[in-house]
C-alpha positions, 0 to 999 in steps of 0.5 A: 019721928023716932027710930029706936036703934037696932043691931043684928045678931046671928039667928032670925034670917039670912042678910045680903051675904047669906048669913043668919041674923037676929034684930036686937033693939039698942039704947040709942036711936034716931029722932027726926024733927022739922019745920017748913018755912014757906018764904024767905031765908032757909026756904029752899035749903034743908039743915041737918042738925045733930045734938052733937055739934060739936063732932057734927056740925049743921050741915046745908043742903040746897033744894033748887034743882038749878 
């Protein structure tokens, strides 16, 4: 999935605080992937990844609720 990047520049509508905005769209964006692993190791954990590694390591999130 990708998500271009977006900045808000005065004009279009009104923002949280009451002041007029303008989406523009920016050069970078977001691009999410996946693959889903039914058993075994990483399982039952989500892995952020950032193309980056070196400023944004992978990060470890656990699914199990307990």
């Amino acid at each position: 999935m990708r998500a271009p990047g977006r900045v808000s520049i005065l004009g279009e509508h009104a923002d949280y605080c009451g002041y007029n905005v303008l989406p523009a769209a920016i050069e970078q964006d977001f691009i999410i992937a996946y693959i889903r692993v039914k058993e075994g190791p990483g399982c039952d954990e989500i892995r952020v990844h950032n193309t980056d590694q070196h400023c944004h390591p992978i990060i470890k999130i656990t699914t199990d609720p307990y």
